[in-house]
PDB file of N, CA, C and O in Angstrom:
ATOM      1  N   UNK A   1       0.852  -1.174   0.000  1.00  0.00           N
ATOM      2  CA  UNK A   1       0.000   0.000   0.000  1.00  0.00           C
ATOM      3  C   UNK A   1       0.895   1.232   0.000  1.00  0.00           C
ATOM      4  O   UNK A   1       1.671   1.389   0.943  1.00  0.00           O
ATOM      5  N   UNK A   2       0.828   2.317  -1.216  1.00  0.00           N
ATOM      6  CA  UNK A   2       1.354   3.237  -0.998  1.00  0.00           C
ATOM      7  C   UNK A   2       1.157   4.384   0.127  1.00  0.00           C
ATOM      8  O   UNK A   2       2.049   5.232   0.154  1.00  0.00           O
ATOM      9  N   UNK A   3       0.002   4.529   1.144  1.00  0.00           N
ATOM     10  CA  UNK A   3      -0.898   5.351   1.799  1.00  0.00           C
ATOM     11  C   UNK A   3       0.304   5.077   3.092  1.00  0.00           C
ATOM     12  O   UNK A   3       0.048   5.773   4.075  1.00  0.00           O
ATOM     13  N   UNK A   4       1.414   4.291   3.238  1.00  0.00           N
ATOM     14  CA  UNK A   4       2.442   4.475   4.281  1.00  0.00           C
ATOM     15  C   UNK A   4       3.726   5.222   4.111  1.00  0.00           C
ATOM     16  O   UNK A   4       4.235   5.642   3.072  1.00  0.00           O
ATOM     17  N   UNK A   5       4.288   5.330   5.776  1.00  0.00           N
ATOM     18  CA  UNK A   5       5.634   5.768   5.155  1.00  0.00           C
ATOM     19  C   UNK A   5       6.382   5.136   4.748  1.00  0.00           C
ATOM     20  O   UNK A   5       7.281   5.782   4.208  1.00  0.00           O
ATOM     21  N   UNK A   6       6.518   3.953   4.713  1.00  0.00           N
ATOM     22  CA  UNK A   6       7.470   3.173   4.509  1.00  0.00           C
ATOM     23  C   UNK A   6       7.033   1.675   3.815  1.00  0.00           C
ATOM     24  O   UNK A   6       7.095   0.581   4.375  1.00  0.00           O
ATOM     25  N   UNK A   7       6.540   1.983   2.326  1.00  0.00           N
ATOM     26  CA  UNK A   7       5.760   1.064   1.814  1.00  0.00           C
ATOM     27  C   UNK A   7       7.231   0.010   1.116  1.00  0.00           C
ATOM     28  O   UNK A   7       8.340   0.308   0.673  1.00  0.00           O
ATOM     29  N   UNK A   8       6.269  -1.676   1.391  1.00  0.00           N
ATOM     30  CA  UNK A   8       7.752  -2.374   0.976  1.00  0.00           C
ATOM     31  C   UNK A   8       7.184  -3.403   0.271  1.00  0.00           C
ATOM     32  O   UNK A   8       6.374  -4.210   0.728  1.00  0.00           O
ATOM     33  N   UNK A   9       7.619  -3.368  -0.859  1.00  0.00           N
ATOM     34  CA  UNK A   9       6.864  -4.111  -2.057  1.00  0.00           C
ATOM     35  C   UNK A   9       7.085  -5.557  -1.727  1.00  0.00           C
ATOM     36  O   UNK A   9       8.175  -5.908  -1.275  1.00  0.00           O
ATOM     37  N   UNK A  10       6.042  -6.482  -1.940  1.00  0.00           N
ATOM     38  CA  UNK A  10       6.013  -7.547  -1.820  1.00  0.00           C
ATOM     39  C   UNK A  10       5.370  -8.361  -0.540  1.00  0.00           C
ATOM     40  O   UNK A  10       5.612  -9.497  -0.131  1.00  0.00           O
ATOM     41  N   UNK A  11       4.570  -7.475  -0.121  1.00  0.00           N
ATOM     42  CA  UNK A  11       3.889  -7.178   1.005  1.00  0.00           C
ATOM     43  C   UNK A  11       2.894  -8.599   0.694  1.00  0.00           C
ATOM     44  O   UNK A  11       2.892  -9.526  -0.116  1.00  0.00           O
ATOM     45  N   UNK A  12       1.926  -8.064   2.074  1.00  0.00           N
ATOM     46  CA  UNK A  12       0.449  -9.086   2.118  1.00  0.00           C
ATOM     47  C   UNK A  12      -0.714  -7.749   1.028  1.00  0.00           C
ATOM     48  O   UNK A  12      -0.977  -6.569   1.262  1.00  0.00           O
ATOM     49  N   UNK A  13      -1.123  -8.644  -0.102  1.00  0.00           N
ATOM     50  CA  UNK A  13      -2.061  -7.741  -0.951  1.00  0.00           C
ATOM     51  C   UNK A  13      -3.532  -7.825  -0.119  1.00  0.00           C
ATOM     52  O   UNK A  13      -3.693  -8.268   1.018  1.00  0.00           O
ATOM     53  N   UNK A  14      -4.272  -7.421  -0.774  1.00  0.00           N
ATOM     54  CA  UNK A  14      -5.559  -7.226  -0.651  1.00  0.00           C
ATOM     55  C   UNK A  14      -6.361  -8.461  -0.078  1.00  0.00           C
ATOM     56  O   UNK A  14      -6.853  -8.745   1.014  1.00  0.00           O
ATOM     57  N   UNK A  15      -6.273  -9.014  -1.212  1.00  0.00           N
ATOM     58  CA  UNK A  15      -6.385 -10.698  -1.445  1.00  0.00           C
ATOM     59  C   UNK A  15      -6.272 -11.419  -0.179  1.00  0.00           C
ATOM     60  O   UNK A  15      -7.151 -12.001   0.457  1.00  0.00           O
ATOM     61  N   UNK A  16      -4.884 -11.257   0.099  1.00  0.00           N
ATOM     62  CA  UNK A  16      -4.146 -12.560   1.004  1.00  0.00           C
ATOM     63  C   UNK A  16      -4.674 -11.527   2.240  1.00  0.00           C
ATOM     64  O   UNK A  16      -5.855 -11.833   2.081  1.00  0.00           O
ATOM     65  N   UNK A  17      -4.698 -11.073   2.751  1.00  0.00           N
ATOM     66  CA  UNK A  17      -4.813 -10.017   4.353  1.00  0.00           C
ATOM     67  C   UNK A  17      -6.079 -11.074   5.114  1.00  0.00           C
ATOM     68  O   UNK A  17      -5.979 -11.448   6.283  1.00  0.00           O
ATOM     69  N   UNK A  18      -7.218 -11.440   4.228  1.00  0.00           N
ATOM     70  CA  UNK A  18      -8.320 -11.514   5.103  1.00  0.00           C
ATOM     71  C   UNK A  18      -8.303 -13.097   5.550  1.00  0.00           C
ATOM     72  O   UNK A  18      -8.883 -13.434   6.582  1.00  0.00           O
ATOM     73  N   UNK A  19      -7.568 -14.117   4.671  1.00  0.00           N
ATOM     74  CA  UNK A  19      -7.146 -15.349   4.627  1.00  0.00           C
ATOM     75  C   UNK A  19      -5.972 -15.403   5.714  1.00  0.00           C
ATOM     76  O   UNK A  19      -5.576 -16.556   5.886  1.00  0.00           O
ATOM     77  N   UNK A  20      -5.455 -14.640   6.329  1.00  0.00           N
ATOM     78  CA  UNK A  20      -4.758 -14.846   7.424  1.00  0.00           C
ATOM     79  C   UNK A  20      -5.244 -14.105   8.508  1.00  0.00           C
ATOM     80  O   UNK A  20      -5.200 -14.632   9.619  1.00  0.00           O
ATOM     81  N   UNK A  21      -5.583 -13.263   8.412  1.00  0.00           N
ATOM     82  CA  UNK A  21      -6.379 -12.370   9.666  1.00  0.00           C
ATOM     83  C   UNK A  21      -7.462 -13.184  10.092  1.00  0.00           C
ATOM     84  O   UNK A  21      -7.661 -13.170  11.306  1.00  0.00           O
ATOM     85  N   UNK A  22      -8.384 -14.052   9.239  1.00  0.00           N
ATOM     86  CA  UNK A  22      -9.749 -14.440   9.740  1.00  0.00           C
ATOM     87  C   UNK A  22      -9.308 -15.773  10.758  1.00  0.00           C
ATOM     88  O   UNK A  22      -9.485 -15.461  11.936  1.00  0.00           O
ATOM     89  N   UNK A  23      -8.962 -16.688  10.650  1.00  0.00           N
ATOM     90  CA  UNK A  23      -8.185 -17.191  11.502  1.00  0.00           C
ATOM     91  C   UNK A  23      -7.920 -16.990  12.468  1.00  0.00           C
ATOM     92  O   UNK A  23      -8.234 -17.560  13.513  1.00  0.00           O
ATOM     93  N   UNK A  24      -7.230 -16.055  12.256  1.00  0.00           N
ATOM     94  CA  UNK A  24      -6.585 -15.867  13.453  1.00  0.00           C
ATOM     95  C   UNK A  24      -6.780 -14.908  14.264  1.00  0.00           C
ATOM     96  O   UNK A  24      -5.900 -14.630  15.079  1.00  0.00           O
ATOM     97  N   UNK A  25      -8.059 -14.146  14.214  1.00  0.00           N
ATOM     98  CA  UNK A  25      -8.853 -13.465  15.256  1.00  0.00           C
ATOM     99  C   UNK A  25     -10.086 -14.231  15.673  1.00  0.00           C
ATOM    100  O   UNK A  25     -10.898 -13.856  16.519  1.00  0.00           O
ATOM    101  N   UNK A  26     -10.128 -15.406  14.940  1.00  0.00           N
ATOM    102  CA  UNK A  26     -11.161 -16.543  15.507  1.00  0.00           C
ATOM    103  C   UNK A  26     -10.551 -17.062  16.518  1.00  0.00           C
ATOM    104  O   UNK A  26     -11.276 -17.598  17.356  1.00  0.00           O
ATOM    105  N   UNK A  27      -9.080 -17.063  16.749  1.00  0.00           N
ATOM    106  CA  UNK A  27      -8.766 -17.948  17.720  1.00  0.00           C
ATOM    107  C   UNK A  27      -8.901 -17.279  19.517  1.00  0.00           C
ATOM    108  O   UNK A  27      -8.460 -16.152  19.742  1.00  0.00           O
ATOM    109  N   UNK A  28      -9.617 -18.215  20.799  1.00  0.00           N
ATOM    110  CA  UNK A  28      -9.842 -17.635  21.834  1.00  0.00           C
ATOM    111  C   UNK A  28      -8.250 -16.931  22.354  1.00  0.00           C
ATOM    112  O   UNK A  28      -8.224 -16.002  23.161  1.00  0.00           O
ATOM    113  N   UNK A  29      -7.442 -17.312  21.976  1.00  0.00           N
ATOM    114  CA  UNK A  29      -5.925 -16.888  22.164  1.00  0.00           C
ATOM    115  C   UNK A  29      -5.845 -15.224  22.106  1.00  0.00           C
ATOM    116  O   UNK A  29      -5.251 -14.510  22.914  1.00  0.00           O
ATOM    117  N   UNK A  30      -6.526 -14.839  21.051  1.00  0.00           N
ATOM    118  CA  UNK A  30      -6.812 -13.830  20.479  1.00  0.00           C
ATOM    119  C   UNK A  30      -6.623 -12.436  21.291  1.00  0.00           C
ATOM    120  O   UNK A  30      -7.611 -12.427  22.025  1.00  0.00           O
ATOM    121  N   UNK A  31      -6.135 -11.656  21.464  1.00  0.00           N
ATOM    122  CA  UNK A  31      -6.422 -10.550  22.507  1.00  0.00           C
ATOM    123  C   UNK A  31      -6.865  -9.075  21.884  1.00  0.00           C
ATOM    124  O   UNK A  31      -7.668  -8.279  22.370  1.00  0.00           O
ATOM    125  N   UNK A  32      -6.150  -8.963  20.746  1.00  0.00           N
ATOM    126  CA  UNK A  32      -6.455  -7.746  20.027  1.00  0.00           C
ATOM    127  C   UNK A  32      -5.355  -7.957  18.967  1.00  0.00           C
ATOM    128  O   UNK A  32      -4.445  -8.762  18.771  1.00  0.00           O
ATOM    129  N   UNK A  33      -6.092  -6.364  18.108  1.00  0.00           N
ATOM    130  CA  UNK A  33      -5.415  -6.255  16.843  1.00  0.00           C
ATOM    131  C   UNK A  33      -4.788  -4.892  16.522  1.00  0.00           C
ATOM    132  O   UNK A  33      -5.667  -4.142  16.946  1.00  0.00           O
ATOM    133  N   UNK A  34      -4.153  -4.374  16.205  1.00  0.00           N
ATOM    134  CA  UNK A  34      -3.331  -2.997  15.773  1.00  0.00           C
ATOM    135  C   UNK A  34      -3.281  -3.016  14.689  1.00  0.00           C
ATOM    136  O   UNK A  34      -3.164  -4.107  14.131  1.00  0.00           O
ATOM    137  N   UNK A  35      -3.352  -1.740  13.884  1.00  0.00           N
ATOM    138  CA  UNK A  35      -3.290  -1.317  12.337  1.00  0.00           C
ATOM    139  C   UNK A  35      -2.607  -0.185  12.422  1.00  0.00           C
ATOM    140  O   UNK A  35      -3.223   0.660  13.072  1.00  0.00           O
ATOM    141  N   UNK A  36      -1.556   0.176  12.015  1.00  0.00           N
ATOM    142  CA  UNK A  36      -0.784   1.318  11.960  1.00  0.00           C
ATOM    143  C   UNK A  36       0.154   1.415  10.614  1.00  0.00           C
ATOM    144  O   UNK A  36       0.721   0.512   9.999  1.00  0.00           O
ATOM    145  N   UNK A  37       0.125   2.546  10.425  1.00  0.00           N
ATOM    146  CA  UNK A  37       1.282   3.458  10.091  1.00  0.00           C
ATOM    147  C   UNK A  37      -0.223   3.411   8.558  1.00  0.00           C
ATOM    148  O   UNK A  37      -0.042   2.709   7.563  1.00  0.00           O
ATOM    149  N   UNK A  38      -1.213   4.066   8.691  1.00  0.00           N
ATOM    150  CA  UNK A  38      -1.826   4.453   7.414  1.00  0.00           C
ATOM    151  C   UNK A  38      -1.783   6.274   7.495  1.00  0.00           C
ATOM    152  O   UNK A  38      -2.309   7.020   8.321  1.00  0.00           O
ATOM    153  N   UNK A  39      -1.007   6.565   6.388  1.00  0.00           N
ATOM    154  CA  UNK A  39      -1.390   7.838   6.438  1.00  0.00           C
ATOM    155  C   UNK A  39      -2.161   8.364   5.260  1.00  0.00           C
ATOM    156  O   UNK A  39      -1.918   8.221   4.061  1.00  0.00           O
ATOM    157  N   UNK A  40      -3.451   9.207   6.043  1.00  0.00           N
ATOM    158  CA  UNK A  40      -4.958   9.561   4.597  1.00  0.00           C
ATOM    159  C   UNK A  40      -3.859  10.810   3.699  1.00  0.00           C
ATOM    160  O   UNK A  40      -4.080  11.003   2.503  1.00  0.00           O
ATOM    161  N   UNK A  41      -2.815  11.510   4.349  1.00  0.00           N
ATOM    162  CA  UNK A  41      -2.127  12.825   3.250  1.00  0.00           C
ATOM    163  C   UNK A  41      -1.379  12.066   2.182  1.00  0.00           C
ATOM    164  O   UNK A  41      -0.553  12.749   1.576  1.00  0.00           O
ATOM    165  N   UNK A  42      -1.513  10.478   1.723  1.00  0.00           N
ATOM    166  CA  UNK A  42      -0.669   9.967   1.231  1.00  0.00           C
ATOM    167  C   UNK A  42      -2.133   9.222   0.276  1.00  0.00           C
ATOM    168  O   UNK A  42      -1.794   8.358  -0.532  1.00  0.00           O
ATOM    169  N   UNK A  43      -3.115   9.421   0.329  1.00  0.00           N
ATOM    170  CA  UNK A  43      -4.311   8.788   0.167  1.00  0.00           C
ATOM    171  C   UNK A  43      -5.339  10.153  -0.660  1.00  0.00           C
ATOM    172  O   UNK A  43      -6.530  10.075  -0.358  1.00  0.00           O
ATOM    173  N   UNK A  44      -5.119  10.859  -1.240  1.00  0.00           N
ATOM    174  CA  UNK A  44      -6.239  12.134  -1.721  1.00  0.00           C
ATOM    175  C   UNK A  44      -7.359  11.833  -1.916  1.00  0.00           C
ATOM    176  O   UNK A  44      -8.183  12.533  -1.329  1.00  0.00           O
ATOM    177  N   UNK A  45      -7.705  11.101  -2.482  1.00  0.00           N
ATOM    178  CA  UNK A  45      -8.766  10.262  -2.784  1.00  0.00           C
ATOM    179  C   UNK A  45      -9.618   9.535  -2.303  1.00  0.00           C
ATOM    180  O   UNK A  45     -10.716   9.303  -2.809  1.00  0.00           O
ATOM    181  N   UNK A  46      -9.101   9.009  -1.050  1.00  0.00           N
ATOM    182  CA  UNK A  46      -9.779   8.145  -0.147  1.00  0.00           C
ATOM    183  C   UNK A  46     -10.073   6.652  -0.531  1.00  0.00           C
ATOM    184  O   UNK A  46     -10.800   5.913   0.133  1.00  0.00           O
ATOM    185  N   UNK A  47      -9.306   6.237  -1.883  1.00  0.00           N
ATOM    186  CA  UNK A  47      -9.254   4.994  -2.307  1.00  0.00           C
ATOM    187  C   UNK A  47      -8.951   4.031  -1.439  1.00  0.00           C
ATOM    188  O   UNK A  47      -9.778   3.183  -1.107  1.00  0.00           O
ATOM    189  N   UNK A  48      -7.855   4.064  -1.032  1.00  0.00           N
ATOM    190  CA  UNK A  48      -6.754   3.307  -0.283  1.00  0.00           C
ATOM    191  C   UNK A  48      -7.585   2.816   1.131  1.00  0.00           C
ATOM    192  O   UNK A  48      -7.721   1.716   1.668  1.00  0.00           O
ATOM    193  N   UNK A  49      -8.038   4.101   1.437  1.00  0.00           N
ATOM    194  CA  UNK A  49      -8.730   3.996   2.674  1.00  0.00           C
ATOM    195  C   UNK A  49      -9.736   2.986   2.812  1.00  0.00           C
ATOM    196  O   UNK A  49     -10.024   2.176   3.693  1.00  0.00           O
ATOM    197  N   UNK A  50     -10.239   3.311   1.534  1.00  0.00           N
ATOM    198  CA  UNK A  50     -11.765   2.194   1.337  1.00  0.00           C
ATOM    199  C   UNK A  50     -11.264   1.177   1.325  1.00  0.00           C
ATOM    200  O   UNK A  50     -11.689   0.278   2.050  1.00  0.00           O
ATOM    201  N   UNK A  51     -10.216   1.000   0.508  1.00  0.00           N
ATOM    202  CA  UNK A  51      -9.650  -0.983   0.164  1.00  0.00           C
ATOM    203  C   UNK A  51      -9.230  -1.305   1.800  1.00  0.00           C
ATOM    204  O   UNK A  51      -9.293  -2.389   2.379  1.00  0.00           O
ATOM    205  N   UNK A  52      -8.807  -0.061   2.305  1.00  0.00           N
ATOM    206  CA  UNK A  52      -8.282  -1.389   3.764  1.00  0.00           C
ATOM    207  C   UNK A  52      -9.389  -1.366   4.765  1.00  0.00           C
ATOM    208  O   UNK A  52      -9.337  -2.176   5.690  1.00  0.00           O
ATOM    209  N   UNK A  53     -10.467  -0.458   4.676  1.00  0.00           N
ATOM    210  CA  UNK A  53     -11.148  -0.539   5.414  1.00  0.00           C
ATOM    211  C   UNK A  53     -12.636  -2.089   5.038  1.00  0.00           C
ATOM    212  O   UNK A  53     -13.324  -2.749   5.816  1.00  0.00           O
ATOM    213  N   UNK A  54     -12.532  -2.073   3.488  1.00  0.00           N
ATOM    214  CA  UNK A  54     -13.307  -2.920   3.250  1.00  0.00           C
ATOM    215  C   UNK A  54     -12.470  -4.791   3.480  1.00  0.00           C
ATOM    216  O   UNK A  54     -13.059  -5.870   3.534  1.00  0.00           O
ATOM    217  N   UNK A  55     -11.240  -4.555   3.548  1.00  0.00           N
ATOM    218  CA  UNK A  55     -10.488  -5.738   3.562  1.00  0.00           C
ATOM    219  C   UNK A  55     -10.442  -6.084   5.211  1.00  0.00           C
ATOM    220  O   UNK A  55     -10.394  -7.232   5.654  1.00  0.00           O
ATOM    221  N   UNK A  56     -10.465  -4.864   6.029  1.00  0.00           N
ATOM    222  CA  UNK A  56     -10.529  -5.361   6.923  1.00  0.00           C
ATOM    223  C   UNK A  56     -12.018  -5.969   7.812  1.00  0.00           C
ATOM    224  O   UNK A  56     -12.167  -6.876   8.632  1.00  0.00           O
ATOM    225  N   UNK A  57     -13.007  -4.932   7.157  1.00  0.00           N
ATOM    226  CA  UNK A  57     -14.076  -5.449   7.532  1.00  0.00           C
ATOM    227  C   UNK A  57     -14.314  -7.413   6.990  1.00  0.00           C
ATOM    228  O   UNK A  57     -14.797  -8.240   7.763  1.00  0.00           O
ATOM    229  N   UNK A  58     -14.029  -7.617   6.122  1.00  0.00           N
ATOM    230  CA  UNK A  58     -14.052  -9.183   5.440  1.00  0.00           C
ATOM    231  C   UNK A  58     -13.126  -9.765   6.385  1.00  0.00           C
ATOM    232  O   UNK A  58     -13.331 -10.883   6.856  1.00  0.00           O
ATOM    233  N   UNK A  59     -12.342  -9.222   6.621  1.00  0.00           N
ATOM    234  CA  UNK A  59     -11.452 -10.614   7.430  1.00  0.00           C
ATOM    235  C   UNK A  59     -11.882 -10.435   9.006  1.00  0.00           C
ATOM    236  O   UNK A  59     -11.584 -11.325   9.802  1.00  0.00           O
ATOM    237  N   UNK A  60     -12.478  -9.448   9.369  1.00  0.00           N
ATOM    238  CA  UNK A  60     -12.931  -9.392  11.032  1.00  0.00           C
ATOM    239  C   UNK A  60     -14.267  -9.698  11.237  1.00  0.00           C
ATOM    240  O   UNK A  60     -14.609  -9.912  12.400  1.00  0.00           O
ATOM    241  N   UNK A  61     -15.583  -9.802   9.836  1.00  0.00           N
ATOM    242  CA  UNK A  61     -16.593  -9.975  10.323  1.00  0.00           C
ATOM    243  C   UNK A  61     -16.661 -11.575  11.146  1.00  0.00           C
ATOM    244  O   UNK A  61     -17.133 -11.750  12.270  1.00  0.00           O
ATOM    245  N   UNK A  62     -16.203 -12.389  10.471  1.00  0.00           N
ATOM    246  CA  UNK A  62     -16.453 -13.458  11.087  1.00  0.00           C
ATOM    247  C   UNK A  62     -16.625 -13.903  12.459  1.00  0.00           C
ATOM    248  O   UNK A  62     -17.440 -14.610  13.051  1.00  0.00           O
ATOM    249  N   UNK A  63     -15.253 -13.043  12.855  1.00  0.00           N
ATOM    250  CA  UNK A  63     -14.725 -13.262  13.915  1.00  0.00           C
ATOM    251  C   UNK A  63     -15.784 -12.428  15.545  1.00  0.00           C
ATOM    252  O   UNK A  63     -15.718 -12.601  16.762  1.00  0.00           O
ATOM    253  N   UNK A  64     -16.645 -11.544  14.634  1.00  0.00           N
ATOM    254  CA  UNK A  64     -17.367 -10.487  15.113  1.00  0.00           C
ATOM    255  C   UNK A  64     -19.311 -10.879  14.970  1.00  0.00           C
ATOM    256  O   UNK A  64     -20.146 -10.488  15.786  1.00  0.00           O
ATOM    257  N   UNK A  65     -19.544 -11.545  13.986  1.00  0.00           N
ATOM    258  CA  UNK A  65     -20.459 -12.893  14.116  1.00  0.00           C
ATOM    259  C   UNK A  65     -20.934 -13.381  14.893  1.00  0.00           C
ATOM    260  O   UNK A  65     -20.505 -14.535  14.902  1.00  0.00           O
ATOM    261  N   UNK A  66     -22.147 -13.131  16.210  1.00  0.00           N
ATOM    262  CA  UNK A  66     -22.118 -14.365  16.759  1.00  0.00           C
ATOM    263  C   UNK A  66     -22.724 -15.640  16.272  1.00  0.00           C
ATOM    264  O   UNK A  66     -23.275 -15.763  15.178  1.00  0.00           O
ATOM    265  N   UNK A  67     -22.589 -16.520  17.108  1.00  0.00           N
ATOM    266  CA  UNK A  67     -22.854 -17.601  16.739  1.00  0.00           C
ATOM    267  C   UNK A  67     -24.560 -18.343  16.806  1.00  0.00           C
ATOM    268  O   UNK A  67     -25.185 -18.654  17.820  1.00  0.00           O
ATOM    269  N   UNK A  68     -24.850 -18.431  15.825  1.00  0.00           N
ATOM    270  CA  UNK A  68     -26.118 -19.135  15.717  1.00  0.00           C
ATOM    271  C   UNK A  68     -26.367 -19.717  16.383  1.00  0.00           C
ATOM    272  O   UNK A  68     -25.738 -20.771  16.481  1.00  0.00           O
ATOM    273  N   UNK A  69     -27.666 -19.376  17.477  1.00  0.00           N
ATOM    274  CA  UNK A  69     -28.171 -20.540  18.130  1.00  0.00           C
ATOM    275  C   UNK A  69     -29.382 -21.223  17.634  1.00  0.00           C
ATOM    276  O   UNK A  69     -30.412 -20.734  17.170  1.00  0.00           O
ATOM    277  N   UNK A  70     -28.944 -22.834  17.887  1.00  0.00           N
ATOM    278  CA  UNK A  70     -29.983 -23.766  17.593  1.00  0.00           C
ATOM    279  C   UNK A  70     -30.835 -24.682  17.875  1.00  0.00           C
ATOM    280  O   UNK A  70     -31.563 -25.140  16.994  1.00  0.00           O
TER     281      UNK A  70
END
């Protein structure tokens, strides 16, 4: 993502983020999560913003889900 300071190619894309995050905020181990270093003056558009905000919503709903009772 270019929207950092210190963007390093070859990163986790779009794609791959929610396939490892979902997992592994399912697990009770789990305590919390941190997202840092996005900066919006690097973002004009608010593109960037949307892709991580929509990538992150996909990989945390699950985890945020409760569970069906039956």
């Amino acid at each position: 993502m270019s929207a950092v300071d210190s963007p390093d190619p070859g990163g986790l894309g779009h794609d791959e983020l929610p396939a490892l995050l979902t997992p592994l905020v399912a697990s009770p181990s789990c305590a919390g999560l941190e997202v840092t270093v996005f900066d919006p003056d690097l973002d004009p558009d608010g593109a960037l913003a949307l892709a991580l905000t929509d990538t992150l919503a996909a990989a945390l709903a699950p985890a945020l889900t409760p569970p069906r009772k039956e």
